[in-house]
N, C-alpha and C positions, 0 to 999 in steps of 0.2 A: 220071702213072705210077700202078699200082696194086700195094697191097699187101695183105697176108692178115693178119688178124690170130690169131696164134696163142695167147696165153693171157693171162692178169691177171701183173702184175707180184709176185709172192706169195715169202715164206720157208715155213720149216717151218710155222709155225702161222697165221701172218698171209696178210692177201691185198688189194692195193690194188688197191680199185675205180676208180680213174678215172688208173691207169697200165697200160699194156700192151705187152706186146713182137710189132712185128709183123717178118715177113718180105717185102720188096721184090723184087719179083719181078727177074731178070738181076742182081743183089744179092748175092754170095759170099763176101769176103772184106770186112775191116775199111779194108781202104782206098777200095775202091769207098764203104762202107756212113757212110768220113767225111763226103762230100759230100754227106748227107741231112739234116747236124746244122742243127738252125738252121729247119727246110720245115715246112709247116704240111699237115695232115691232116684227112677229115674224114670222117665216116659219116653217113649217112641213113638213120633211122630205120624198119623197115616199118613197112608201115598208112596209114591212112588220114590220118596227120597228117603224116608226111612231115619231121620235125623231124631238124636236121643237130645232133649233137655235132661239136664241133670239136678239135684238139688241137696238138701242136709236138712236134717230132722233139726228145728231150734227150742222151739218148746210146745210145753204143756198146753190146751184150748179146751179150758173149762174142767169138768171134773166128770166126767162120761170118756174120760179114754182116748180123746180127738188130739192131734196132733197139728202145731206148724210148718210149713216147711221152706226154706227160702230156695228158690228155683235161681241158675244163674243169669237168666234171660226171663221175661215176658210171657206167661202162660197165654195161650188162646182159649177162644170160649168153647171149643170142640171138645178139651178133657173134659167139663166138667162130669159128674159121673165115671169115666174110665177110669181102667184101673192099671195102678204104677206096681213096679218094683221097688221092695225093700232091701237094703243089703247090709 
């Protein structure tokens, strides 16, 4: 399944780099968005190296179906918008 990632997991002044909330595509409401908690995710890096960040579904973001995800490293700003693997 694929999903988009829409932004860094961030407060007013703060901003965590290797958390992010993404959007599951056919994914609406909070009850669909429970069945995701627990699924592992992953991105592949452009270029020439090809390198996967990996991450896990941790929770719920809001009640529109958005998801957290903790990544084991450092997101860059090039995902935002692309899109990950669900599994």
């Amino acid at each position: 399944m694929e999903a988009v990632i829409l932004n860094f997991r961030r407060g007013r002044r703060t901003q965590s780099s290797n958390q992010m909330i993404l959007r599951i595509e056919d994914v609406d409401n909070k009850e669909k968005a429970k069945t995701f908690l627990g699924k592992k995710v992953s991105w592949i890096c452009p270029g020439k190296n090809k390198k996967e960040i990996k991450g896990l579904v941790k929770m719920l973001h809001g009640n529109s179906g958005l998801v957290r995800v903790h990544f084991e490293r450092g997101m860059p700003g090039q995902c935002l918008g692309k899109k990950v693997q669900v599994k």
